[in-house]
C-alpha positions as CSV (number, residue, x, y, z in Angstrom):
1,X,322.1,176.1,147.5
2,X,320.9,179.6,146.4
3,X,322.4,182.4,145.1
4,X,324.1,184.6,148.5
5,X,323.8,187.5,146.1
6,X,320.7,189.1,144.9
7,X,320.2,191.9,141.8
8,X,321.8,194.4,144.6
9,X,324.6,193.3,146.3
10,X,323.1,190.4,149.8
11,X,320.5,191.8,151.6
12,X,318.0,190.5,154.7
13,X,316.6,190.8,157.9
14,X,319.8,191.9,159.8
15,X,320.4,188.9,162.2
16,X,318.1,186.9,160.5
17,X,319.7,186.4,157.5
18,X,322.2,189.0,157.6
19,X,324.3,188.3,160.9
20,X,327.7,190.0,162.1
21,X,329.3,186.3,161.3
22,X,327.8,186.1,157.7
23,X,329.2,190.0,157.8
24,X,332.4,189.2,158.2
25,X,332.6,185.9,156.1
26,X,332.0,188.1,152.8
27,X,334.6,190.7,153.9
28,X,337.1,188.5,154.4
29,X,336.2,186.8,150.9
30,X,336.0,190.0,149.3
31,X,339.3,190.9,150.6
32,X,341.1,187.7,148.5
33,X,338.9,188.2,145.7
34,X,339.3,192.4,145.2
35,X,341.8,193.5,147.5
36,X,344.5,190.6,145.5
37,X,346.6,193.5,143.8
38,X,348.8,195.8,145.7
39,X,350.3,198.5,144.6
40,X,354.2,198.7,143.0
41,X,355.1,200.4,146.5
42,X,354.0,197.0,148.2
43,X,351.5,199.3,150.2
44,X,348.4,197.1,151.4
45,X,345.3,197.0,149.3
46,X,342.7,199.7,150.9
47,X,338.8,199.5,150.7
48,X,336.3,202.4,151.6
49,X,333.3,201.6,154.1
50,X,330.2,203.6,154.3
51,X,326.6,202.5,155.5
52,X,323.2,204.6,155.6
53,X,322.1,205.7,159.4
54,X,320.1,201.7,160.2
55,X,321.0,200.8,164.2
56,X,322.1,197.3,162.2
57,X,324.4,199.3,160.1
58,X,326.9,199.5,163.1
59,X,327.5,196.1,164.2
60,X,327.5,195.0,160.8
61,X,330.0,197.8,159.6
62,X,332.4,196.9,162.6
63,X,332.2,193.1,161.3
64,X,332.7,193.9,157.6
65,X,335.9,196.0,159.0
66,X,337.0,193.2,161.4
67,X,336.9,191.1,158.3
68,X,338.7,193.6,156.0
69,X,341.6,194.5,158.2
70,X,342.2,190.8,159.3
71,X,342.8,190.2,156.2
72,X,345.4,192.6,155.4
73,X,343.1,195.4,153.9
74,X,343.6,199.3,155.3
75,X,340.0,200.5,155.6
76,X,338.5,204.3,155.3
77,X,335.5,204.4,157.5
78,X,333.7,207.1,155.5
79,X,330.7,206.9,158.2
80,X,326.8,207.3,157.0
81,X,326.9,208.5,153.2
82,X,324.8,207.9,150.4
83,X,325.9,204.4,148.3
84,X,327.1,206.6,145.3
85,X,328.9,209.1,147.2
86,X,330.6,205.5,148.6
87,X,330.9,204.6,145.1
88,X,332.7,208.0,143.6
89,X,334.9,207.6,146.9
90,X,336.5,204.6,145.9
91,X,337.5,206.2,142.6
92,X,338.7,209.4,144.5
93,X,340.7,207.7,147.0
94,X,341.9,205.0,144.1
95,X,340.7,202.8,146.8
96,X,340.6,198.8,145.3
97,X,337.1,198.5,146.1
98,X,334.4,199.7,148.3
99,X,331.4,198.8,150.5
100,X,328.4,199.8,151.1
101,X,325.8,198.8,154.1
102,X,322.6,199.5,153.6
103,X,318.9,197.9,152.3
104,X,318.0,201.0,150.7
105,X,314.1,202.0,150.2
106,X,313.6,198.8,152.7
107,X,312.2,199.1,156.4
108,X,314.6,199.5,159.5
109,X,314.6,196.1,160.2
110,X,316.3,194.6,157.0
111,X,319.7,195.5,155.4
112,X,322.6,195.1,153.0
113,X,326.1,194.9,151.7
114,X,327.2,195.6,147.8
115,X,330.7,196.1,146.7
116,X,332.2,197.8,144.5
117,X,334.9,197.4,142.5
118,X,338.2,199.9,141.8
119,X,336.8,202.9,140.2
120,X,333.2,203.0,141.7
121,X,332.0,200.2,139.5
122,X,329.5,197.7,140.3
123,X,330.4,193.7,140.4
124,X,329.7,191.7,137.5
125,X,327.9,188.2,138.7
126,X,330.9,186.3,138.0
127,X,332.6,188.0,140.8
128,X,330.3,188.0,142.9
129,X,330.2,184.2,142.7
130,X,333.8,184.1,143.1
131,X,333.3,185.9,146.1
132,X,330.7,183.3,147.6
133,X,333.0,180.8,146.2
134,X,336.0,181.8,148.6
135,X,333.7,182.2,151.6
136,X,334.4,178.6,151.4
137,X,337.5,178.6,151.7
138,X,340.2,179.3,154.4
139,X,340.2,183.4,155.2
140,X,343.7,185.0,154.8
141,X,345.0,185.6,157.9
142,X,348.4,187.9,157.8
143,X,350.2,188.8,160.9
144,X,352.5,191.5,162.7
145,X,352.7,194.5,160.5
146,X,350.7,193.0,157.6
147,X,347.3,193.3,159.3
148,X,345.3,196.3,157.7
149,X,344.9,199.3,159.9
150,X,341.2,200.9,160.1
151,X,341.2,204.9,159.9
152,X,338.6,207.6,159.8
153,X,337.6,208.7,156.3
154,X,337.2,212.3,157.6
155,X,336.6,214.7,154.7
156,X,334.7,211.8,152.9
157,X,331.7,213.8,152.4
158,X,333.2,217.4,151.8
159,X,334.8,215.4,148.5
160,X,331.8,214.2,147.6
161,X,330.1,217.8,148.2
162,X,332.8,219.3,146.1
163,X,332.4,216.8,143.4
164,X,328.6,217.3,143.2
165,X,329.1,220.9,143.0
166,X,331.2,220.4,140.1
167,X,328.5,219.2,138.1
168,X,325.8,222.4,138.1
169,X,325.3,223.8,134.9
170,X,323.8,226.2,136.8
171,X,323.6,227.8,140.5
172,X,320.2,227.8,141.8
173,X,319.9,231.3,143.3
174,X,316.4,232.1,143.9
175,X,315.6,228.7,144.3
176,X,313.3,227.2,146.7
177,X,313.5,223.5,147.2
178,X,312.0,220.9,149.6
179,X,314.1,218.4,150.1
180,X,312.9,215.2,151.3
181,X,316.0,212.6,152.8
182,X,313.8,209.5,154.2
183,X,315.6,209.7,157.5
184,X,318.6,208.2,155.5
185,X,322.0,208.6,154.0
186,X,321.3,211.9,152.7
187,X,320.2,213.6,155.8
188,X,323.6,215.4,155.8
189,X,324.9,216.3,152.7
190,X,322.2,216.8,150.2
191,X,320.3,219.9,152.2
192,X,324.3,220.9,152.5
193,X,325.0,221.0,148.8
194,X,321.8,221.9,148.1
195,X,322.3,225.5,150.5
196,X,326.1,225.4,148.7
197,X,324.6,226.1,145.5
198,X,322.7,228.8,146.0
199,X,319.0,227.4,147.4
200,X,316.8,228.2,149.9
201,X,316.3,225.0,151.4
202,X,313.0,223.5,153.2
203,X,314.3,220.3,155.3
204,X,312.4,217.6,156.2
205,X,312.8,213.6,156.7
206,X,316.0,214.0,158.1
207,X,316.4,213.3,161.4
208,X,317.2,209.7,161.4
209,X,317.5,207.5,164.7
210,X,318.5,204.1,163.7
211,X,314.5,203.2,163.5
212,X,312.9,205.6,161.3
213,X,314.7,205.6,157.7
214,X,311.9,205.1,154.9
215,X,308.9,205.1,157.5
216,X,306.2,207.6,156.2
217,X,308.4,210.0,154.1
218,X,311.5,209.8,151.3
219,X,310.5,208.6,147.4
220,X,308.2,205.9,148.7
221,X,305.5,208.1,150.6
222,X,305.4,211.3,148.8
223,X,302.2,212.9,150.6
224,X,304.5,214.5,153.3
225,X,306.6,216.4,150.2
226,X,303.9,217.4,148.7
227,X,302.5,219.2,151.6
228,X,305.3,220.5,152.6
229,X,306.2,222.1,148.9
230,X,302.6,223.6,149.0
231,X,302.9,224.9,151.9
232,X,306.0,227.0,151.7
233,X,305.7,228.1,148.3
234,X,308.9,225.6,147.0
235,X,309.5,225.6,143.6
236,X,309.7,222.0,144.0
237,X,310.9,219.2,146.1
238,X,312.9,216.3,146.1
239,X,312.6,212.9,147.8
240,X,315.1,210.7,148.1
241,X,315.0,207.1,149.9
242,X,317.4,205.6,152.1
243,X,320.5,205.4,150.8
244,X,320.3,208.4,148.2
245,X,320.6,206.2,144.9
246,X,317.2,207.7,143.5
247,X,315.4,210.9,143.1
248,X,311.6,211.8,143.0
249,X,310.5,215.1,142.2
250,X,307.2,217.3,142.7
251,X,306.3,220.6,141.4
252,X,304.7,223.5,142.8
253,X,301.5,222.2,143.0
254,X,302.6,219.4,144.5
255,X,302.2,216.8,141.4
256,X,304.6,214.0,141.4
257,X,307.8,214.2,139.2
258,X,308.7,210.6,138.3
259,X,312.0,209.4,137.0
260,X,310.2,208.6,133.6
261,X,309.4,212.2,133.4
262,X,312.9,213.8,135.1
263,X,314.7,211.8,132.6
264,X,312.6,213.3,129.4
265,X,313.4,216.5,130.6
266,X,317.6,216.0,131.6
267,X,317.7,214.0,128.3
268,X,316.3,217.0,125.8
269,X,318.3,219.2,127.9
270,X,321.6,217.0,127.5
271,X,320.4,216.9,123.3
272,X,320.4,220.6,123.3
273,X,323.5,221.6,125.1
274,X,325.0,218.8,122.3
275,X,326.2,216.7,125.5
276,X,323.6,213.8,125.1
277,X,326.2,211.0,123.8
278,X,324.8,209.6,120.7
279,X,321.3,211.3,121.2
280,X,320.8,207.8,123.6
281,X,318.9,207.6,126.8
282,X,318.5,204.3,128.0
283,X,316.3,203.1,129.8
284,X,314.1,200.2,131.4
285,X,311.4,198.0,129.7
286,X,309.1,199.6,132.9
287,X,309.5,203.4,131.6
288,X,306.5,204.3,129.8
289,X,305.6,204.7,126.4
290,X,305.1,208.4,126.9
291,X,308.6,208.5,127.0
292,X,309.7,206.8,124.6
293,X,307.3,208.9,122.0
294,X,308.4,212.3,123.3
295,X,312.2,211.4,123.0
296,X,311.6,210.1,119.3
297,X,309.8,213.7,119.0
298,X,312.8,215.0,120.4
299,X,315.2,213.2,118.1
300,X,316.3,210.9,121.2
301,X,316.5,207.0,120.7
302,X,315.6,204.7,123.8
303,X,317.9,201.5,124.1
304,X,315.7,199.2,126.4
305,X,316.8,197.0,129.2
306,X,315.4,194.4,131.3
307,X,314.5,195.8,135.2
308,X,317.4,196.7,137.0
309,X,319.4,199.5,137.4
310,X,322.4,197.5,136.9
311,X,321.2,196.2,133.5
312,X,321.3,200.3,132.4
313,X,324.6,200.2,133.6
314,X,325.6,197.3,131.6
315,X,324.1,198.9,128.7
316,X,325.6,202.0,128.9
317,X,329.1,200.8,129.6
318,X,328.6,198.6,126.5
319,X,327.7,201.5,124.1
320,X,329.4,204.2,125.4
321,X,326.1,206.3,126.3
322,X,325.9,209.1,129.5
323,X,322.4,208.8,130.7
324,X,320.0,206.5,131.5
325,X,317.7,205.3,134.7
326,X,314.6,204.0,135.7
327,X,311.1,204.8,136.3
328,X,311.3,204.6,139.9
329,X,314.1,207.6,139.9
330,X,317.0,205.8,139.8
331,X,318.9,208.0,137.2
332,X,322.7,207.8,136.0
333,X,325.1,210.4,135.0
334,X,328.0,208.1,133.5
335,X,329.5,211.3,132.6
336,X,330.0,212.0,136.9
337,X,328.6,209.1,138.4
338,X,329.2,205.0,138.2
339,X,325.6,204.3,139.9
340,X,322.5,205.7,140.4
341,X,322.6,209.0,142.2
342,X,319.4,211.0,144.0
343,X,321.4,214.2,145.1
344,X,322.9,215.3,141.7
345,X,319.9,214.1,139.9
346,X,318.3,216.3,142.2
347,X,320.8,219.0,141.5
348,X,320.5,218.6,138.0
349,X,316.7,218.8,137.4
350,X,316.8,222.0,140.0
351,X,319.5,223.7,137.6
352,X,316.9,222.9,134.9
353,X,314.0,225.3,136.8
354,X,316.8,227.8,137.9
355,X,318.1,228.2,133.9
356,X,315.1,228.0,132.1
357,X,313.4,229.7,134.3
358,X,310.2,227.4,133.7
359,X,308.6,225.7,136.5
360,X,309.0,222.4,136.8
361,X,305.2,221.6,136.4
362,X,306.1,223.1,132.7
363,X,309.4,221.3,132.4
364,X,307.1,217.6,132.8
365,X,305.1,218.7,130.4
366,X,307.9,217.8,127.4
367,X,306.3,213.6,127.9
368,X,302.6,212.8,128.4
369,X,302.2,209.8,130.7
370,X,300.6,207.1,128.9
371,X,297.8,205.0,131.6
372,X,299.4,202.2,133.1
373,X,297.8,199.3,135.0
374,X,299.9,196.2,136.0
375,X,298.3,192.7,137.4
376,X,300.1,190.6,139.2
377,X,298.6,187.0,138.5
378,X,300.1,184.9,141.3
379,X,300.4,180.9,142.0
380,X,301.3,180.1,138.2
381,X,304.2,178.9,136.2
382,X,306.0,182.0,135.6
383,X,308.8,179.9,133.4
384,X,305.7,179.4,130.0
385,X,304.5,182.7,130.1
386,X,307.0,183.0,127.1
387,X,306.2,179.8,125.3
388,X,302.5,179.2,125.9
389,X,300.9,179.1,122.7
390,X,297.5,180.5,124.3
391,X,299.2,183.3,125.9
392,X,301.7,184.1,122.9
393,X,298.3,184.5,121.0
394,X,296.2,186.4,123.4
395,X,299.6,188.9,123.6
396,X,299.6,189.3,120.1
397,X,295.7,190.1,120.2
398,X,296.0,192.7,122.7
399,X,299.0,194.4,121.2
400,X,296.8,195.0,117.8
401,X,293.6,196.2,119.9
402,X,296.5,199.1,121.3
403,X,298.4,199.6,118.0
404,X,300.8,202.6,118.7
405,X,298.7,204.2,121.2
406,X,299.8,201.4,123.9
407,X,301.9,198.4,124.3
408,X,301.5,194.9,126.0
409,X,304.4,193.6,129.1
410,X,304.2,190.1,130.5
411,X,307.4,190.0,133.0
412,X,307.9,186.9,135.2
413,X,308.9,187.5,138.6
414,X,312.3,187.3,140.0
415,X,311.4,185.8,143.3
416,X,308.1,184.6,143.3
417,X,305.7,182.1,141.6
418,X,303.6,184.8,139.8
419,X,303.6,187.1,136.4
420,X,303.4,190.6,136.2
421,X,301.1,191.9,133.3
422,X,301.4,195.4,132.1
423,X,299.5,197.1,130.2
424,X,299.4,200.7,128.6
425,X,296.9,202.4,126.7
426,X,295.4,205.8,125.8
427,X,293.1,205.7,128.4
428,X,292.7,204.1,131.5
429,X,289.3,202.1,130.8
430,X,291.1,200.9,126.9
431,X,294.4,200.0,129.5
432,X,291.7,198.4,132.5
433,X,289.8,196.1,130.1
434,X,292.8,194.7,128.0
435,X,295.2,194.3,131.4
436,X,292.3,192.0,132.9
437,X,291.4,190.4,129.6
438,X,295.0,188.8,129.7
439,X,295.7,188.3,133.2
440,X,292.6,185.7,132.8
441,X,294.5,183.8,130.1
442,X,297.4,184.1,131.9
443,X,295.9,182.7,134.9
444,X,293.7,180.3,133.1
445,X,296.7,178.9,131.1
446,X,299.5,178.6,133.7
447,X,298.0,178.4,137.0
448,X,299.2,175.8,139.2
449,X,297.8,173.5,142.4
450,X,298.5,175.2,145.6
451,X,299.1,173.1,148.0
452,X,297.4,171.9,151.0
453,X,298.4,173.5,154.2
């Protein structure tokens, strides 16, 4: 039997995979597994709930409350929020855990639900399994005054608000900023804390319906943000995607921002306020080089992890560091945040234009972006790309052909029968030839029969 649980908490096609029964399975599971300890007053464990604006997000968040309460946990609705301002609730409130519904950057149709543990934290896998393990099991089933009671969380995102606000190094007077929210999560509160701080705010993408979160706009279709920046004269913009835990940004021009790039520039701004824990960013094996050489410019180290935000969180639990993200724009503030967050990143990096007073198209230039070309070789055995001798050799060859002005990635995939083959080079014909050169060994050397239909 497979793994429930994917790299982000179990997500599907909502009532295909992800039905109101299956819903309220994992809730009551979770309850046993994180909602074991009370506290010394003998009151009952208590668990926030939020979800981003998806039509599935209802049934399923009444069925992961059913599951909760039945099973003696009090539940805070906290309505539609983004999954880190569900996530920094649960350490407000001193809640024993939390959960989030939502599939975010996904289409409409699909969805999710993560957890998280007392204080905001992510799960670890081996409570996660334990989790699946109990859904096997008998649910708890209290009675009479034991049952959990279900309440509105009604100043859930005012705290969250607050908090954010808390962060700004900087107001953002003068300001102008399009903010992009993907018809999700963030359709409320970040043009709200964005006006709170002192911006004049462009809205768009936020009008959600049940239907329309992702489609056409948010971090994974930036032509509509770039428009819309042009034409109003914005400083810059900011996309987010469904469920707020990433930020994209584009300049005045209307050139993308990417995370690689919005992490260079809140990293050397961290190192020069003296707030950049161990001058450490950390970062995926994705980001590119660019970064990498303008933080070691900057006096910055990189501490590289495999894909997977939760893999930077791992790492920077483990050494103690403050920021770190991915290339796609998921960026973490340990110092105010246990997961990825698009609104304060977006905060941050707008603080950044408003105290420097540098545009932001001036702020990106502190990395150059190295060319990058990835081919994904498909129908092979991913499980030798690391062993074959052939492809071992022809890796070796490429990386010598790029020296220090590139770098060679060969990453199996995590779900299907193909390898990913990265390459990154000085210029985009050097990064073209050598990428296809080594798909064709890669291909040649692991391919496999497909079979007949």
């Amino acid at each position: 039997m497979s793994r429930l649980f994917g790299t982000d908490g179990v997500r599907g096609l909502a009532n295909g995979l992800l039905t109101a029964e299956l819903a309220m399975q994992l809730a009551q599971a979770a309850a046993v597994v994180l909602g074991h300890n009370r506290s010394t007053n003998g009151n009952r464990p208590r668990a926030v709930v939020a979800r981003d604006p998806r039509a599935s997000g209802e049934f399923i968040a009444a069925a992961v409350e059913a599951g909760l309460s039945s099973s003696g946990i009090d539940v805070y609705d906290a309505g539609v929020l983004p999954t880190p301002a569900a996530a920094y609730l649960v350490a407000d409130l001193d809640a024993d855990f939390g959960v989030m519904i939502s599939a975010s950057h996904n289409p409409a149709p699909d969805n999710g639900i993560k957890f998280f543990a007392r204080g905001g934290q992510k799960l670890p896998d081996d409570v996660e399994d334990a989790i699946e393990a109990q859904m096997g099991r008998e649910p708890v089933r209290p009675i009479g005054g034991d049952v959990g009671r279900i309440q509105r969380f009604s100043d859930a995102e005012d705290r969250y608000i607050v908090h954010l606000l808390r962060t700004l190094p900087h107001r953002l007077d003068g300001i102008k900023v399009v903010l992009d929210c993907a018809h999700g999560a963030a359709s409320g509160c970040s043009p709200q804390v964005f006006k709170d701080a002192g911006a004049d705010v462009v809205v768009i993408g936020a009008d959600p319906d049940g239907h329309n979160i992702n489609e056409g706009v948010g971090s994974t279709h930036l032509g509509p943000l770039k428009e819309a920046v042009v034409k109003h004269g914005a400083h810059l913009g900011i996309a987010h995607d469904g469920d707020a835990d990433r930020c994209l940004a584009v300049d005045h021009e209307g050139n993308e921002v990417d995370g690689d790039q919005i992490m260079a520039i809140l990293a050397i701004a961290l190192k020069a306020s003296g707030r950049l824990k161990d001058d450490v960013l950390v970062a995926t094996v994705m980001s590119n080089l660019g970064l990498k050489i303008a933080l070691r410019e900057a006096g910055i180290s990189i501490r590289e992890t495999a894909v997977g935000d939760r893999y930077v969180l791992e790492s920077m639990r483990e050494g103690g560091y403050n920021l770190g993200g991915e290339q796609s724009g998921h960026v973490i503030f340990a110092d105010y945040a246990t997961t990825g967050d698009g609104v304060l990143t977006g905060l941050q990096l707008a603080a950044q234009v408003a105290m420097t007073g540098r545009p932001l198209k001036q702020l990106a230039t502190v990395m150059t972006k190295l060319p990058q070309l990835m081919i994904n070789v498909k129908d092979v055995d991913k499980a030798r790309a690391g062993t074959d001798a052939g492809v071992l050799a022809a890796v070796a060859d490429a990386s010598a052909q790029l020296g220090e002005t590139g770098r060679v990635l060969l990453r199996p995939s995590g779900t299907e029968a193909l390898v990913r083959v990265m390459v990154e080079a000085a210029d985009m014909p050097t990064a073209e030839r050598i990428c296809k050169q080594l798909a064709a060994v890669v291909e040649e050397r692991l391919s496999v029969p497909v079979p007949m239909g």
